[in-house]
C-alpha positions in Angstrom: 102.6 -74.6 55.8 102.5 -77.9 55.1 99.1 -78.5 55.3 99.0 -75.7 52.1 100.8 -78.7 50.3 98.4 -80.9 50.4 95.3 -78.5 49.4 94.4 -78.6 45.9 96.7 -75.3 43.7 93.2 -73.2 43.6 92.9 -73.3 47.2 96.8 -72.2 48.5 96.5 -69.2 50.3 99.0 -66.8 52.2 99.3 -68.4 56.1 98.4 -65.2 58.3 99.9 -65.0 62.0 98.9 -62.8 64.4 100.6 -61.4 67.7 99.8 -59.1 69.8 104.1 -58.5 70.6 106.5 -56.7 68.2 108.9 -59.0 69.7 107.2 -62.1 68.6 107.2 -60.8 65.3 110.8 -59.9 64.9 111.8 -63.7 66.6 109.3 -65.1 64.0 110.5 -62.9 61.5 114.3 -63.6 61.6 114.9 -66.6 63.8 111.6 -69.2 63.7 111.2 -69.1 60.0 115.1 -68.6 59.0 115.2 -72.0 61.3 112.1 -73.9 59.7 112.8 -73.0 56.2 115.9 -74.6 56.9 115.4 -78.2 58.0 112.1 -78.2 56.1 114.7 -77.9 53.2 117.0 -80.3 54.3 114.3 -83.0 54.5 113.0 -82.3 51.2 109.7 -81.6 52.8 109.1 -78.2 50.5 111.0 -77.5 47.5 111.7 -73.2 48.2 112.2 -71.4 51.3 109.6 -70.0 53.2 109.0 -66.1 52.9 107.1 -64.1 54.7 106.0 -60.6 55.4 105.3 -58.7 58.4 102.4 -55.8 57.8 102.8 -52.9 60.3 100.3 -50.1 61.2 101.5 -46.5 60.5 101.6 -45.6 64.2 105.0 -48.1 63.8 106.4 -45.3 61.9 107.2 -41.6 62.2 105.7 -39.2 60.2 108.2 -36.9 57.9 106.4 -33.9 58.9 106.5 -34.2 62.6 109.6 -35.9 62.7 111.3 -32.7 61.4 109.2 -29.9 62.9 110.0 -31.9 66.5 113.9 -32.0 65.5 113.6 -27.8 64.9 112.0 -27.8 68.1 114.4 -29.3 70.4 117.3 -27.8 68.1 116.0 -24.3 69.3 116.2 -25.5 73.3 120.0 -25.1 72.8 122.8 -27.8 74.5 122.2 -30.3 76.7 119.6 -32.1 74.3 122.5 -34.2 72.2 121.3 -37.5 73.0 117.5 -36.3 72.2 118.8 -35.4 69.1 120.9 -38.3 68.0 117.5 -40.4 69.0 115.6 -38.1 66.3 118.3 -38.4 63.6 118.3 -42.4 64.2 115.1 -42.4 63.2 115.3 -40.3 59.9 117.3 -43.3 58.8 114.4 -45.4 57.9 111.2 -43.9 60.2 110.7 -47.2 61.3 109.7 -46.6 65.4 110.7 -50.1 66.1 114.1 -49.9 65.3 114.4 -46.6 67.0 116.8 -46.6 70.0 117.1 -44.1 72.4 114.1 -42.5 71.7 111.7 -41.4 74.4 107.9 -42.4 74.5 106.6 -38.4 74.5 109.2 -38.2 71.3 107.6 -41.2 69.7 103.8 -40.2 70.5 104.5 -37.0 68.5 106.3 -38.2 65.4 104.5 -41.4 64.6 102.4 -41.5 62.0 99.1 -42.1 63.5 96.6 -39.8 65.1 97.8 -37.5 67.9 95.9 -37.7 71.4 94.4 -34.0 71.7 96.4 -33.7 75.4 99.6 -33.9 73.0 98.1 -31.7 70.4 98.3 -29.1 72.8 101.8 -29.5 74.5 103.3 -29.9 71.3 101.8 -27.7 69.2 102.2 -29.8 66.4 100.0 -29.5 63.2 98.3 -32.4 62.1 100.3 -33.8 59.5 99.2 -35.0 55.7 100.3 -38.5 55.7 101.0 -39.8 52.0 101.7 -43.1 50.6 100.3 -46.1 52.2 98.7 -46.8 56.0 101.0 -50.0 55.9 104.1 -50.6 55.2 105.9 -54.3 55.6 109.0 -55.5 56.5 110.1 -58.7 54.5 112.2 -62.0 55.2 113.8 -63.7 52.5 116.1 -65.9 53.0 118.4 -64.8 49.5 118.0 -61.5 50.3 
């Protein structure tokens, strides 16, 4: 960041970071920066706070489709599948699979958004969904926001 100060205003480009950890990204995301943006402030080294954007794939989010055709399907087992259930509802809140809690990994590999391995094809019985919209969708820090 600060060596985009001292390039010439044709040149300043977005700083990309890469990690291979959703974890890393959500501590960069709301405690790193938050914290840097801060005492850069402070010390008058930049003039705005820093703001930055995480880009996710769409296998970080559930699908509409699938979502709802799995929540009919466990609906139809009957009791004793509550806590399954609650999991699936969680995540029609904002189908992001990284805030979902509860949720099992043979739940998640059927409602995200990406492609379906053929062995859960199968099980599932799932049709491959249309996915509309974009493949990304981001997740933004602001500090003002």
């Amino acid at each position: 960041m600060l060596w985009q100060q001292q390039r010439p205003a044709a040149l300043v480009e977005p700083v990309v970071i890469s990690t291979s950890s959703v974890t890393l990204q959500e501590a960069i995301l709301r405690e790193y920066l938050p914290f840097l943006s801060q005492v850069l402030l402070q010390e008058h080294i930049i003039q705005a706070p820093i703001c930055a954007v995480v880009r996710k794939g769409k296998e970080r989010f559930a699908c509409d489709l699938r979502l709802q055709l799995r929540k009919t399907q466990v609906k139809q087992r009957g009791q004793g599948h509550d806590a399954e259930m609650r999991s699936l509802y969680n995540v029609s809140r904002n189908l992001d699979l990284d805030q979902a809690e509860g949720l099992s990994n043979f739940d998640r590999r059927l409602i995200c958004a990406g492609a379906l391995p053929k062995k859960l094809l199968g099980a599932a019985k799932l049709p491959l969904p249309k996915i509309f919209g974009r493949s990304q969708r981001t997740a933004r820090y602001h500090p003002n926001l």
